[in-house]
PDB file of N, CA, C, O and CB in Angstrom:
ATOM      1  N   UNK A   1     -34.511   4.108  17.594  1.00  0.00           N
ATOM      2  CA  UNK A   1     -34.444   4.666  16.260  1.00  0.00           C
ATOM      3  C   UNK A   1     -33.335   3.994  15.436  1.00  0.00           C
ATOM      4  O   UNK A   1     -33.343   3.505  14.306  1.00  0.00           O
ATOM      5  CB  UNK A   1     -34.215   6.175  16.334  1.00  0.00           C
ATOM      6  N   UNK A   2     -32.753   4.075  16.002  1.00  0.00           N
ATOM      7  CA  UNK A   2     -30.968   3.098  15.712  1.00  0.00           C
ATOM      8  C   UNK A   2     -31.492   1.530  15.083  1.00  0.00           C
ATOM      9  O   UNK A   2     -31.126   0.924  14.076  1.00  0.00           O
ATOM     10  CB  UNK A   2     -29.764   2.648  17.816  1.00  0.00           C
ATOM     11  N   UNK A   3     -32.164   1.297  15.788  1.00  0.00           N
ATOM     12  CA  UNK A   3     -32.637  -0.442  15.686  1.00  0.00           C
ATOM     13  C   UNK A   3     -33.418  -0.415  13.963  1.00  0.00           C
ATOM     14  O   UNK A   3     -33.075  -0.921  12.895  1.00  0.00           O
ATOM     15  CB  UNK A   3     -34.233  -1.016  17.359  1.00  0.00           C
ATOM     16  N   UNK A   4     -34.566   0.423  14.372  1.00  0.00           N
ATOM     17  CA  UNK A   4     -35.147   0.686  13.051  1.00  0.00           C
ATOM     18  C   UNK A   4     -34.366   0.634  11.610  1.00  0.00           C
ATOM     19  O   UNK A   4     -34.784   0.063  10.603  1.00  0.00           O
ATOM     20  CB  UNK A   4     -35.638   1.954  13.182  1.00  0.00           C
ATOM     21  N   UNK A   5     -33.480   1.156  11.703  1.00  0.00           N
ATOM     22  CA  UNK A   5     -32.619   1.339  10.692  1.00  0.00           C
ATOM     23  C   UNK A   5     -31.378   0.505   9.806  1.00  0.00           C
ATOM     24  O   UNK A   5     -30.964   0.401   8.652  1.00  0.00           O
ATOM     25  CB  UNK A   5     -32.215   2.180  11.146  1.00  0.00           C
ATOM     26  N   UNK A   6     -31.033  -0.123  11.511  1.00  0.00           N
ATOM     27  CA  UNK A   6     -30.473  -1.301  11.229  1.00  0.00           C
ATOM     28  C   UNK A   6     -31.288  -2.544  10.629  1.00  0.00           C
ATOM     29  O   UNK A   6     -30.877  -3.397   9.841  1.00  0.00           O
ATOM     30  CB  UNK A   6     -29.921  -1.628  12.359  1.00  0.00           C
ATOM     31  N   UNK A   7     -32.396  -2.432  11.142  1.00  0.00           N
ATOM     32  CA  UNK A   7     -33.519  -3.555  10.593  1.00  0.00           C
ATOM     33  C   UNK A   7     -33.883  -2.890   9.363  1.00  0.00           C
ATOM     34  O   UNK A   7     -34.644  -3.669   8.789  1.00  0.00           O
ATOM     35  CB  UNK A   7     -34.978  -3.863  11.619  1.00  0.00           C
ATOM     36  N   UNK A   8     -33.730  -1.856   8.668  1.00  0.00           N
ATOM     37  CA  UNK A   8     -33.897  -1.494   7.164  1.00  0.00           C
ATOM     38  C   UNK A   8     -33.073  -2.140   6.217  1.00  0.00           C
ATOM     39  O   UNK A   8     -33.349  -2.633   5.123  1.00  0.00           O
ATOM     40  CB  UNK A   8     -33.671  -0.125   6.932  1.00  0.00           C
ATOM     41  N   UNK A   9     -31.492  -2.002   7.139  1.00  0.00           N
ATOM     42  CA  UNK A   9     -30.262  -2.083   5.958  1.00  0.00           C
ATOM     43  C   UNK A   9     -30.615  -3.984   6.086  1.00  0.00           C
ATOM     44  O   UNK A   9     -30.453  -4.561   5.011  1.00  0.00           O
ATOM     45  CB  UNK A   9     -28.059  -1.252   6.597  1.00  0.00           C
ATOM     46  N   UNK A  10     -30.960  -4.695   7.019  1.00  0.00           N
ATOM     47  CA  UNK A  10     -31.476  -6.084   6.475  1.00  0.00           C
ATOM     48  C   UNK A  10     -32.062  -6.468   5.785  1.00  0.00           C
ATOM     49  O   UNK A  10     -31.811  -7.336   4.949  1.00  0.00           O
ATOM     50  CB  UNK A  10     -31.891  -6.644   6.898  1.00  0.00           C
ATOM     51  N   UNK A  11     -33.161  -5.795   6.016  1.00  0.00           N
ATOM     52  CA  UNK A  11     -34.436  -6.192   4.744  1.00  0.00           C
ATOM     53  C   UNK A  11     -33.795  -6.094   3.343  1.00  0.00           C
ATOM     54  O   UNK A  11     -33.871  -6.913   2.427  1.00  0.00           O
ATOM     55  CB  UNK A  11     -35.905  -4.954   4.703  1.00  0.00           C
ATOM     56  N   UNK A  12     -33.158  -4.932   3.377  1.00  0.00           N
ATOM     57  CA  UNK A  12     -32.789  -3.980   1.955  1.00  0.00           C
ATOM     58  C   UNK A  12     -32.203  -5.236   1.222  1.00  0.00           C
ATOM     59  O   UNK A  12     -32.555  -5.729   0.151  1.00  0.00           O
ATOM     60  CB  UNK A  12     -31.449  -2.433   2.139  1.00  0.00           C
ATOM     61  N   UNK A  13     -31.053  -5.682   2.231  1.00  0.00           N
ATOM     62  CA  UNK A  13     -30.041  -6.748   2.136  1.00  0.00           C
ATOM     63  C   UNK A  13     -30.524  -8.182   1.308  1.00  0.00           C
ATOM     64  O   UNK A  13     -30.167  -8.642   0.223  1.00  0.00           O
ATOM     65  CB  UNK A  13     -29.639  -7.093   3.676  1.00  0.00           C
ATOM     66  N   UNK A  14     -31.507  -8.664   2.337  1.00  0.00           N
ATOM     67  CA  UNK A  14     -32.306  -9.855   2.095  1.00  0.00           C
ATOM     68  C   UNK A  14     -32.827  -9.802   0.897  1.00  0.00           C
ATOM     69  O   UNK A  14     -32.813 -10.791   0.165  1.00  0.00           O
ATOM     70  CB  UNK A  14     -33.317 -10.077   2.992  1.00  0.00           C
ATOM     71  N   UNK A  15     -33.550  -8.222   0.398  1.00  0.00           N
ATOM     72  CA  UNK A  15     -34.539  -8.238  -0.445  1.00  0.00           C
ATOM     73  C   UNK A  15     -33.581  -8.192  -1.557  1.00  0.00           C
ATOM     74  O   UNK A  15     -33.859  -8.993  -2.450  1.00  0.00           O
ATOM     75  CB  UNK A  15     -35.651  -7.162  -0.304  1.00  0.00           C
ATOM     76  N   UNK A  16     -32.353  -7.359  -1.789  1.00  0.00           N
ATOM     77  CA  UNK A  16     -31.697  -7.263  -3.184  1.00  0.00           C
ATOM     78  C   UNK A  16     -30.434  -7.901  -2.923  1.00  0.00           C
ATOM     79  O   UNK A  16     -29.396  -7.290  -2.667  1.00  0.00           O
ATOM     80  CB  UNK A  16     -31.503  -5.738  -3.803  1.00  0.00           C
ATOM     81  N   UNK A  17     -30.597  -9.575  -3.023  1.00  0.00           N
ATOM     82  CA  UNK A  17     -29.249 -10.683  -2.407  1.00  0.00           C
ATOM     83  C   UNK A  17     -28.251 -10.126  -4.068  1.00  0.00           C
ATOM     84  O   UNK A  17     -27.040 -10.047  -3.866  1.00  0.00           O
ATOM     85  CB  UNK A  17     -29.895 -13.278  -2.240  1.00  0.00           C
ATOM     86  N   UNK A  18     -28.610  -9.852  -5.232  1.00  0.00           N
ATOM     87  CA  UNK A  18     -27.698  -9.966  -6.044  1.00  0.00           C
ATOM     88  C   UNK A  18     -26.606  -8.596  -6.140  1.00  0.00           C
ATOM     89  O   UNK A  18     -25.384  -8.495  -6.249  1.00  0.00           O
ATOM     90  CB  UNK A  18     -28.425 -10.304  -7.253  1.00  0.00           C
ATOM     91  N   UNK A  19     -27.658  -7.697  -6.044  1.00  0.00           N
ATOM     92  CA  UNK A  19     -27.102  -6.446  -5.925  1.00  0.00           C
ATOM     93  C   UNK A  19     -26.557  -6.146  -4.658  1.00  0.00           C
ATOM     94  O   UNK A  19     -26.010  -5.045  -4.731  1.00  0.00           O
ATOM     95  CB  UNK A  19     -27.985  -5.526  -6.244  1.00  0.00           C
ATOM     96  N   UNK A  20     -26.463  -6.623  -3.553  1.00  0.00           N
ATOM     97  CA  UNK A  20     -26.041  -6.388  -2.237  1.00  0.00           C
ATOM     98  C   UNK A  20     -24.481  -7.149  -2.122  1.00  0.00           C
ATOM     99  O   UNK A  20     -23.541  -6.688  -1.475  1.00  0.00           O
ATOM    100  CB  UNK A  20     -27.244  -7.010  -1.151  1.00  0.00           C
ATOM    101  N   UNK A  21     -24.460  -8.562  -2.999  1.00  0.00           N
ATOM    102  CA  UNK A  21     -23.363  -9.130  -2.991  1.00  0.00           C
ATOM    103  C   UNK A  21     -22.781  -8.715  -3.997  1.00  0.00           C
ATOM    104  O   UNK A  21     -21.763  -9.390  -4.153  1.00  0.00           O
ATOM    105  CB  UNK A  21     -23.386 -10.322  -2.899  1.00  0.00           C
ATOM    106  N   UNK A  22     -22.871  -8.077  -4.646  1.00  0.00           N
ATOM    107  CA  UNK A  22     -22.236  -7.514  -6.343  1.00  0.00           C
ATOM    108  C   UNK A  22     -21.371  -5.942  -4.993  1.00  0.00           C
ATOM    109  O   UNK A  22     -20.244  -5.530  -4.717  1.00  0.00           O
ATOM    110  CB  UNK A  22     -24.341  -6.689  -8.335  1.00  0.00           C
ATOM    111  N   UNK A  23     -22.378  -5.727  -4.713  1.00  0.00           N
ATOM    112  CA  UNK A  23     -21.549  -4.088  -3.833  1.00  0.00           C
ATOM    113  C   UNK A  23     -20.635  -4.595  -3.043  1.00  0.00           C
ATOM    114  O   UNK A  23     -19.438  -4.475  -3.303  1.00  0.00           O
ATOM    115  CB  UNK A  23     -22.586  -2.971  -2.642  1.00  0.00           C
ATOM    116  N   UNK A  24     -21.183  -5.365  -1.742  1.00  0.00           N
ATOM    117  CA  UNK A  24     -20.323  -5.794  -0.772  1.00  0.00           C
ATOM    118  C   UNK A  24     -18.974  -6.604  -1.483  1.00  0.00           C
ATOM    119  O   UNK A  24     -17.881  -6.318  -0.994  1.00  0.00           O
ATOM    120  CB  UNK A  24     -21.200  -6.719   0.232  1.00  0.00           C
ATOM    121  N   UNK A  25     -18.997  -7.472  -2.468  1.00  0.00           N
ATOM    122  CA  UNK A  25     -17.538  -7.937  -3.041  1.00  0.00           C
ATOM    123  C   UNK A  25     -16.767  -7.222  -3.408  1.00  0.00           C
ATOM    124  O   UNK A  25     -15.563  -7.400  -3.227  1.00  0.00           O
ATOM    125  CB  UNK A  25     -17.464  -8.642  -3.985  1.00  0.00           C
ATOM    126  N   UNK A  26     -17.475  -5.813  -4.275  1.00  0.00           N
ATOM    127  CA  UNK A  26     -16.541  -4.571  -4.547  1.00  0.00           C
ATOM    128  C   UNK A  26     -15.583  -3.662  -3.707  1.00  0.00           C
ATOM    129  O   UNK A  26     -14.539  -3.033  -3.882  1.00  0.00           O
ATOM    130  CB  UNK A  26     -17.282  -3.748  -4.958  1.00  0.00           C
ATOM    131  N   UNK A  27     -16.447  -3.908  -2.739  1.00  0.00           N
ATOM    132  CA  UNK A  27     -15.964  -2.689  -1.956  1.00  0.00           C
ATOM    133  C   UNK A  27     -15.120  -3.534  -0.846  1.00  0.00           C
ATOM    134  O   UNK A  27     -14.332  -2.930  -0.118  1.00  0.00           O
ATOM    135  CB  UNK A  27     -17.320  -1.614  -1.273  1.00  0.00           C
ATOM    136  N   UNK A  28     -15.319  -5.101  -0.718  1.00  0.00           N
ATOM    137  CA  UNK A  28     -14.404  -5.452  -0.147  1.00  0.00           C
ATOM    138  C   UNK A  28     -12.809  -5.993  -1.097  1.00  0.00           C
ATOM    139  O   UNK A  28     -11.669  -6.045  -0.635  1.00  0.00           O
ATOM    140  CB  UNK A  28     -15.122  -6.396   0.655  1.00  0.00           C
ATOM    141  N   UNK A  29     -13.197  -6.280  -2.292  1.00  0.00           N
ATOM    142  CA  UNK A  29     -12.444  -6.154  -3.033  1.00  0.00           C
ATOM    143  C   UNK A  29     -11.038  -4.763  -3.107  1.00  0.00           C
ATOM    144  O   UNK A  29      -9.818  -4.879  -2.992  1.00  0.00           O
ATOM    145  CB  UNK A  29     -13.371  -6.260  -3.922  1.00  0.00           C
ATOM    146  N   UNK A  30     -11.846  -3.624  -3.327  1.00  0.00           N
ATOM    147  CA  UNK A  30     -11.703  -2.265  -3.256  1.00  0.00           C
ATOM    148  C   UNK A  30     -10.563  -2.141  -1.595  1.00  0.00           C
ATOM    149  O   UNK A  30      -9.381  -1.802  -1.559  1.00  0.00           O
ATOM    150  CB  UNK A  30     -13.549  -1.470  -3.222  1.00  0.00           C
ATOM    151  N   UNK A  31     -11.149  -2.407  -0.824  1.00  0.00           N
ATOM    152  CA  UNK A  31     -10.074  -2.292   0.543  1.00  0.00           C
ATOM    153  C   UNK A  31      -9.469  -3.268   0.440  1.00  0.00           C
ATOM    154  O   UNK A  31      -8.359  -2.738   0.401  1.00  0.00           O
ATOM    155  CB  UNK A  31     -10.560  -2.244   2.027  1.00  0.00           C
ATOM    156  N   UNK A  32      -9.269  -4.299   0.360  1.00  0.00           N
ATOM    157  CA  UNK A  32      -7.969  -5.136  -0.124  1.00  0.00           C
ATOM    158  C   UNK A  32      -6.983  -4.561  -0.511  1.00  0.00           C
ATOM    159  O   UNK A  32      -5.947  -4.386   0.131  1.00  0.00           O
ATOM    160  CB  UNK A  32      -8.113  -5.938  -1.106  1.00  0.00           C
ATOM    161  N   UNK A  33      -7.355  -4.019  -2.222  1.00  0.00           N
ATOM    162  CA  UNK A  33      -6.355  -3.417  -2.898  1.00  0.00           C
ATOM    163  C   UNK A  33      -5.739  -2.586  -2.642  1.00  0.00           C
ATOM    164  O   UNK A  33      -4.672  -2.355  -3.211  1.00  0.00           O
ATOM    165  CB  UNK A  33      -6.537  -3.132  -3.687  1.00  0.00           C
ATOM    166  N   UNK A  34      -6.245  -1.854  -1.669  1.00  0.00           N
ATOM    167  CA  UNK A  34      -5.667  -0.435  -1.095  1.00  0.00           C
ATOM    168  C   UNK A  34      -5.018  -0.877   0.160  1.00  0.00           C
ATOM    169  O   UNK A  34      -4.479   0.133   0.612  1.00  0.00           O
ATOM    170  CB  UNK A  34      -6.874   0.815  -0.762  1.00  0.00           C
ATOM    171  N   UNK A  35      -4.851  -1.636   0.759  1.00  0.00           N
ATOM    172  CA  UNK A  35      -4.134  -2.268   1.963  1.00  0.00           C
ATOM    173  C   UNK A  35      -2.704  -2.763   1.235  1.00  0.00           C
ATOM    174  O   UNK A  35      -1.551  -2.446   1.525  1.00  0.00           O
ATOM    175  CB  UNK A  35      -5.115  -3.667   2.721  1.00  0.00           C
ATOM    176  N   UNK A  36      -3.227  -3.703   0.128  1.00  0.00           N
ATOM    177  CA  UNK A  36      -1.923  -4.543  -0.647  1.00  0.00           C
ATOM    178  C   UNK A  36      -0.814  -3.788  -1.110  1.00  0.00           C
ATOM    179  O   UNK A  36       0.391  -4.039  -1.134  1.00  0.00           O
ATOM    180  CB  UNK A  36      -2.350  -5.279  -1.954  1.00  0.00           C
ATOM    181  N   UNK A  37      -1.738  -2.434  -1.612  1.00  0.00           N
ATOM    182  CA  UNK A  37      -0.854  -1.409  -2.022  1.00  0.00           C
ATOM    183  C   UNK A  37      -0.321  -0.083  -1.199  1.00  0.00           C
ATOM    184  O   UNK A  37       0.341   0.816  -1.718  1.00  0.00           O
ATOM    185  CB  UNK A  37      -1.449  -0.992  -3.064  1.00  0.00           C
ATOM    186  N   UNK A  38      -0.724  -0.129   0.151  1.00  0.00           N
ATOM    187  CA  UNK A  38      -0.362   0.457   0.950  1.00  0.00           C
ATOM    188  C   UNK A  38       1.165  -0.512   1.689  1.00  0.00           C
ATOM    189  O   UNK A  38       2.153   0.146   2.016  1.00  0.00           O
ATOM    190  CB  UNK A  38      -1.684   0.759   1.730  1.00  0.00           C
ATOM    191  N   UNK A  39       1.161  -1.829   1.841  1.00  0.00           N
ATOM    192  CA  UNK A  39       2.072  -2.662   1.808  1.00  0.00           C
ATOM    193  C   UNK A  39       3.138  -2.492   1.500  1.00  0.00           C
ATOM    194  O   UNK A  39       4.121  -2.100   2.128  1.00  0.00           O
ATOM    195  CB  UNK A  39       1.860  -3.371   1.348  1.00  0.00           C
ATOM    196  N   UNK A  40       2.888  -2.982  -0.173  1.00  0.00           N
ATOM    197  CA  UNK A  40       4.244  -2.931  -0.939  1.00  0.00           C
ATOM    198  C   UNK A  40       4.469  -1.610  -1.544  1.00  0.00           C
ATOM    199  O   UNK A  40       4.955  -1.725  -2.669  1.00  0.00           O
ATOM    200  CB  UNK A  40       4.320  -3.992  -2.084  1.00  0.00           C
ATOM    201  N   UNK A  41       4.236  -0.127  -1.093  1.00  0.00           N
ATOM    202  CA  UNK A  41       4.954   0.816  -0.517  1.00  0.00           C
ATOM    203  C   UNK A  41       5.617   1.079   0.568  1.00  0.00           C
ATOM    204  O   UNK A  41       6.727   1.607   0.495  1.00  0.00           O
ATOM    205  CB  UNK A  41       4.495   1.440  -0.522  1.00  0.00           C
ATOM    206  N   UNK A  42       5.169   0.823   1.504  1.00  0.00           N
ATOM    207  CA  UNK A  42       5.923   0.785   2.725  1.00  0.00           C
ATOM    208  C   UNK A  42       6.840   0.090   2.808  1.00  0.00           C
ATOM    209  O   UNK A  42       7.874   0.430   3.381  1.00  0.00           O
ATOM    210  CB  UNK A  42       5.363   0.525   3.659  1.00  0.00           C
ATOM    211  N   UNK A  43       6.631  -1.245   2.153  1.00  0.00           N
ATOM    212  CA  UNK A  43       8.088  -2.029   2.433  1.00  0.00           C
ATOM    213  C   UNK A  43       8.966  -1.812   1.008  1.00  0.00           C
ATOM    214  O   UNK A  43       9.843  -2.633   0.739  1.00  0.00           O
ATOM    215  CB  UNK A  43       7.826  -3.945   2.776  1.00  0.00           C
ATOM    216  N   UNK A  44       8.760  -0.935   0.311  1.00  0.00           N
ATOM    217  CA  UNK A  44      10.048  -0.369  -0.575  1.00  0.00           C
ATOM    218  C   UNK A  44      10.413   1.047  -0.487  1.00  0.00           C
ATOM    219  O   UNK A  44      11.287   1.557  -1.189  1.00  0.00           O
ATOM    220  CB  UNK A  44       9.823  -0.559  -2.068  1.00  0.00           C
ATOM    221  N   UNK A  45       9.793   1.604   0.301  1.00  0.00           N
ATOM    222  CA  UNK A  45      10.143   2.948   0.746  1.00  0.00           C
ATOM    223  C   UNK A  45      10.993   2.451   2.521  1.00  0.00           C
ATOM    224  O   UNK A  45      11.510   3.425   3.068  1.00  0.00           O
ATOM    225  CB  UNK A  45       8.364   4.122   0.806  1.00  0.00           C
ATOM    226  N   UNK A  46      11.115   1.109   3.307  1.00  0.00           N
ATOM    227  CA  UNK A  46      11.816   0.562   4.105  1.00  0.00           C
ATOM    228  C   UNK A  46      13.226   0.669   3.513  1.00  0.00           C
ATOM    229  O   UNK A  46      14.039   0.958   4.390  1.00  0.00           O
ATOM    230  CB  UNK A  46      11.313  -0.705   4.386  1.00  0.00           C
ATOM    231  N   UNK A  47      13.740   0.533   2.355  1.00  0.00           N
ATOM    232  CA  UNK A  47      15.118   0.293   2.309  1.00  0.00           C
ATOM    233  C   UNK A  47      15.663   1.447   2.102  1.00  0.00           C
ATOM    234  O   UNK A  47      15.195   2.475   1.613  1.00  0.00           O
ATOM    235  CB  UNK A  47      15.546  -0.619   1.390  1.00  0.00           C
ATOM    236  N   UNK A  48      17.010   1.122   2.641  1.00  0.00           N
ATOM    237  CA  UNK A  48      18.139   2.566   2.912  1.00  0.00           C
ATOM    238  C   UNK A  48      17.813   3.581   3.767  1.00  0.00           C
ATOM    239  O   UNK A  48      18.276   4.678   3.451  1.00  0.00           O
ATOM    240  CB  UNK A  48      18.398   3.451   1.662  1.00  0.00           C
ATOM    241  N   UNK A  49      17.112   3.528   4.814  1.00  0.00           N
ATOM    242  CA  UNK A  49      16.782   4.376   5.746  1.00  0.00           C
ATOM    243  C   UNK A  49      17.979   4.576   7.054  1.00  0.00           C
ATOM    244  O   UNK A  49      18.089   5.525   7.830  1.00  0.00           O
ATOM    245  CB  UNK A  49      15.409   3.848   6.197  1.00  0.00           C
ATOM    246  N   UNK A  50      18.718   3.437   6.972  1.00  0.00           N
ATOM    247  CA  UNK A  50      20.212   3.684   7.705  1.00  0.00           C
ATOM    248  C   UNK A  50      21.312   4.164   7.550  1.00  0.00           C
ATOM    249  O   UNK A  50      22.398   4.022   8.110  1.00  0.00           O
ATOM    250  CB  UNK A  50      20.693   2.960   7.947  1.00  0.00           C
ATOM    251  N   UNK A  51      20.810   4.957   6.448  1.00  0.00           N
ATOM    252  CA  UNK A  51      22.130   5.828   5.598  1.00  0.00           C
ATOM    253  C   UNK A  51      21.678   7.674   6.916  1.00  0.00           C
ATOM    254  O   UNK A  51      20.508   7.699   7.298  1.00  0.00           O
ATOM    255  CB  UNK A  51      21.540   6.113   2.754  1.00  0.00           C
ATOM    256  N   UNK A  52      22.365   8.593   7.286  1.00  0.00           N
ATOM    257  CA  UNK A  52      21.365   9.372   8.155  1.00  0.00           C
ATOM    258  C   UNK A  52      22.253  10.856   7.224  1.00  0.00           C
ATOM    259  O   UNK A  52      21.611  11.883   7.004  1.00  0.00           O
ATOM    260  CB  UNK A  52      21.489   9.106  10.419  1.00  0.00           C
ATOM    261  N   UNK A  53      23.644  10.734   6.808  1.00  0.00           N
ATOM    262  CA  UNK A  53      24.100  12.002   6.280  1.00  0.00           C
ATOM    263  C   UNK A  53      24.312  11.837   4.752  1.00  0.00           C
ATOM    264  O   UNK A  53      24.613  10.814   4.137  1.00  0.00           O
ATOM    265  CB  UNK A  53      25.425  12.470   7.007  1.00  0.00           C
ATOM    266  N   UNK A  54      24.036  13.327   4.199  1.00  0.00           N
ATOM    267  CA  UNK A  54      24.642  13.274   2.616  1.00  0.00           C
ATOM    268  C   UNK A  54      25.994  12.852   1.714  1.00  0.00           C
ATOM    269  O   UNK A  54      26.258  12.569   0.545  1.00  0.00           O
ATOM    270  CB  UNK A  54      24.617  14.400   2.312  1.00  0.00           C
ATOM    271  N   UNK A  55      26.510  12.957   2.680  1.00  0.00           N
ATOM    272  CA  UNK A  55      28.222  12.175   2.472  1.00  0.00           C
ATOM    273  C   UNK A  55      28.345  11.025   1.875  1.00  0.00           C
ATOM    274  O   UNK A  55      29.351  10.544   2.395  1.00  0.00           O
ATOM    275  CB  UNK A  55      28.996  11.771   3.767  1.00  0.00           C
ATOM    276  N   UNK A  56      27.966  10.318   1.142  1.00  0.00           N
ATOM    277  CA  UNK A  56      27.630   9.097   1.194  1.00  0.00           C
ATOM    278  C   UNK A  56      28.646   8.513  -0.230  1.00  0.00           C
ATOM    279  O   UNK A  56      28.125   8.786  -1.312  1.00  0.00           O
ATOM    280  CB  UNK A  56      25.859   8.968   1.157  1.00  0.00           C
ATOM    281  N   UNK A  57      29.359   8.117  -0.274  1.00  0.00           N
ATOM    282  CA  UNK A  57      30.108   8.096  -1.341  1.00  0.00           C
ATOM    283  C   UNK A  57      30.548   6.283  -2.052  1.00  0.00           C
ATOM    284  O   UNK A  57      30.702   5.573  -1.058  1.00  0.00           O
ATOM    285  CB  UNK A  57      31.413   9.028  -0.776  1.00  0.00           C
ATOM    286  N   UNK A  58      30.675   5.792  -2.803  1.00  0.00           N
ATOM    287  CA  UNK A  58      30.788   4.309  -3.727  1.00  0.00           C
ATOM    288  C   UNK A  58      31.899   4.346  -3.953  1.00  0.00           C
ATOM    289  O   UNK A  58      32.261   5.395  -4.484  1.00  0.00           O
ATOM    290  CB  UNK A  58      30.036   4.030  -5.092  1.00  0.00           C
ATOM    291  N   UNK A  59      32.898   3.375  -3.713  1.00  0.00           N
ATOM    292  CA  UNK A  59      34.266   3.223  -4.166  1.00  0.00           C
ATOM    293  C   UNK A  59      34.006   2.305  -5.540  1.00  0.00           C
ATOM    294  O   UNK A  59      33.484   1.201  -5.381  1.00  0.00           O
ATOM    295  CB  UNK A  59      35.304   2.469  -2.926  1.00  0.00           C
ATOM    296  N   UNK A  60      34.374   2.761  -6.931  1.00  0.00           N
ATOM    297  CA  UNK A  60      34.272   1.862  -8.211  1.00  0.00           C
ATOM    298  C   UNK A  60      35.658   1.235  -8.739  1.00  0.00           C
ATOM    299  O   UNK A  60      36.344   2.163  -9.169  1.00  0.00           O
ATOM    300  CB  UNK A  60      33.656   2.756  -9.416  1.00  0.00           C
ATOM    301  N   UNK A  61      36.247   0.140  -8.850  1.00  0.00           N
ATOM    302  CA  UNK A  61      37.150   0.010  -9.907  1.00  0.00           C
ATOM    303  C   UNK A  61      37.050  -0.175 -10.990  1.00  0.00           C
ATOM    304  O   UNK A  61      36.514  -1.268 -11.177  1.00  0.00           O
ATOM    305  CB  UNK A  61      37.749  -0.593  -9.817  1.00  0.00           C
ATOM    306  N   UNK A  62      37.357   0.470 -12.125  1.00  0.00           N
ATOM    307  CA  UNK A  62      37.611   0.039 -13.731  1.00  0.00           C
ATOM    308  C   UNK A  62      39.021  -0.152 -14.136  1.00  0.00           C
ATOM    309  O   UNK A  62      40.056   0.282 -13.629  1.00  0.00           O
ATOM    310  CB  UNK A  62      37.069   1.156 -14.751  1.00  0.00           C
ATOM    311  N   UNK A  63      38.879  -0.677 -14.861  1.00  0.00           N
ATOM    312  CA  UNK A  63      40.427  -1.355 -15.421  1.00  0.00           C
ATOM    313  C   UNK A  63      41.412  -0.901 -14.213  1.00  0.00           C
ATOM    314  O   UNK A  63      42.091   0.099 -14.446  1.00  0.00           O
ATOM    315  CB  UNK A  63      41.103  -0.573 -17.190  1.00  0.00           C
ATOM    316  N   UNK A  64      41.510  -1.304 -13.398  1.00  0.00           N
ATOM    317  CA  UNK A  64      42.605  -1.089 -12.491  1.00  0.00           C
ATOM    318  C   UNK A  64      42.589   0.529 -11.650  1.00  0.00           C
ATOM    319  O   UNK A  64      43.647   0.816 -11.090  1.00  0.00           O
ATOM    320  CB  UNK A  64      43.986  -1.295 -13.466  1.00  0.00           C
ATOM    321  N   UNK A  65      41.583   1.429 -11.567  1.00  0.00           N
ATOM    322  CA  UNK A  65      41.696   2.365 -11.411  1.00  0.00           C
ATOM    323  C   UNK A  65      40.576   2.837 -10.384  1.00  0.00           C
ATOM    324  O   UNK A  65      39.400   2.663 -10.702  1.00  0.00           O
ATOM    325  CB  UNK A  65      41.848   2.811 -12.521  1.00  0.00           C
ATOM    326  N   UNK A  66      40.844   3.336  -9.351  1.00  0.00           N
ATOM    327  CA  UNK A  66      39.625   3.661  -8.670  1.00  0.00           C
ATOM    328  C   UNK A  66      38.824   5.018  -8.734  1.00  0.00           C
ATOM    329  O   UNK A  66      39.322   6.137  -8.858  1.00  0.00           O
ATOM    330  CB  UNK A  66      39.917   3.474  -7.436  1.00  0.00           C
ATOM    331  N   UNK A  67      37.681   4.749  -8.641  1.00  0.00           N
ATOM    332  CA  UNK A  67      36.711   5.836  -8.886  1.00  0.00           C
ATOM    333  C   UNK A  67      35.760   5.662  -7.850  1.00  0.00           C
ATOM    334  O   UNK A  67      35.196   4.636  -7.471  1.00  0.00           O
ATOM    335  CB  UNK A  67      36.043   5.827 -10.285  1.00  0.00           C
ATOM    336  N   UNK A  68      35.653   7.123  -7.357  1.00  0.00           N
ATOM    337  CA  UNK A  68      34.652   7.894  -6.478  1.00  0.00           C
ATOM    338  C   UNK A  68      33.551   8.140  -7.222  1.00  0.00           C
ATOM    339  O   UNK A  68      33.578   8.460  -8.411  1.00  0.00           O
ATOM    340  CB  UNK A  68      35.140   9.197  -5.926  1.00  0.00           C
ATOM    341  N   UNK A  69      32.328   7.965  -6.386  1.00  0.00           N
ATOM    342  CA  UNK A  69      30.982   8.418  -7.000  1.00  0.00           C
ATOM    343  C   UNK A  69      30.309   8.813  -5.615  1.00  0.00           C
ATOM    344  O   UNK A  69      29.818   8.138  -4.711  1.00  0.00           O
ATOM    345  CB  UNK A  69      30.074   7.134  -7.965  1.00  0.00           C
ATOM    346  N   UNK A  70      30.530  10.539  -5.865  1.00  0.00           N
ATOM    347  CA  UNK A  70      29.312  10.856  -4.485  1.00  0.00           C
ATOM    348  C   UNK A  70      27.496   9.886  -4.835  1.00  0.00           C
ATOM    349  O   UNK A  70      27.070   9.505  -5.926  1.00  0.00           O
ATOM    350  CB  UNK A  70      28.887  13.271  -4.534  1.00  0.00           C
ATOM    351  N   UNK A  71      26.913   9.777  -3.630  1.00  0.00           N
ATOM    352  CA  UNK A  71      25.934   9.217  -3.901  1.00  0.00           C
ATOM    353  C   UNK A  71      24.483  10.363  -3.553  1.00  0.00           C
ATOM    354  O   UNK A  71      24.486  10.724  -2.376  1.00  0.00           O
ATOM    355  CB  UNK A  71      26.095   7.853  -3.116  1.00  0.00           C
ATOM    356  N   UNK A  72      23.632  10.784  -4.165  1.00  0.00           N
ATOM    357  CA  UNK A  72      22.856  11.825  -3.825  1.00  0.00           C
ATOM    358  C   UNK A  72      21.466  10.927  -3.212  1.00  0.00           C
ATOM    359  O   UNK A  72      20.748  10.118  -3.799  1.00  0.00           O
ATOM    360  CB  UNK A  72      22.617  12.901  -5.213  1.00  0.00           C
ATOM    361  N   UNK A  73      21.424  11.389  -1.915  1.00  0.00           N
ATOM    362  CA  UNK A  73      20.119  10.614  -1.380  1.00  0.00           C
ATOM    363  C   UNK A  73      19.146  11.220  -1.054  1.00  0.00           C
ATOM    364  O   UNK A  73      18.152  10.619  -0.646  1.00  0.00           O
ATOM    365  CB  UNK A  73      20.239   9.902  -0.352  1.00  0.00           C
TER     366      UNK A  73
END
């Protein structure tokens, strides 16, 4: 039964080459983009993950004077 069916989605294939490659580019298109952009989230949600407590504080100088800046993470 399995076979049958698979030998449908060929024919289907063979028979509509414009419309079959118009879908299949989309949708491989379509998972690309969602991989690329699954990517370059992950690797900018990667930085500063070695910080582990809220304490986290910036030493600043201005004109000769130092300044604290808690850092909120």
């Amino acid at each position: 039964m399995i076979y049958q069916y698979i030998k449908q989605i060929f024919r289907s294939l063979w028979r509509y080459k414009s419309f079959s490659f118009i879908n299949i580019a989309g949708l491989s298109i379509g998972i690309a983009a969602v991989i690329i952009i699954f990517l370059i989230t992950d690797y900018e949600k990667s930085f500063d993950t070695f910080h582990s407590g809220n304490n986290i504080y910036r030493v600043v100088s201005k004109g000769g004077r130092l300044q604290k800046m808690n850092m909120k993470l």
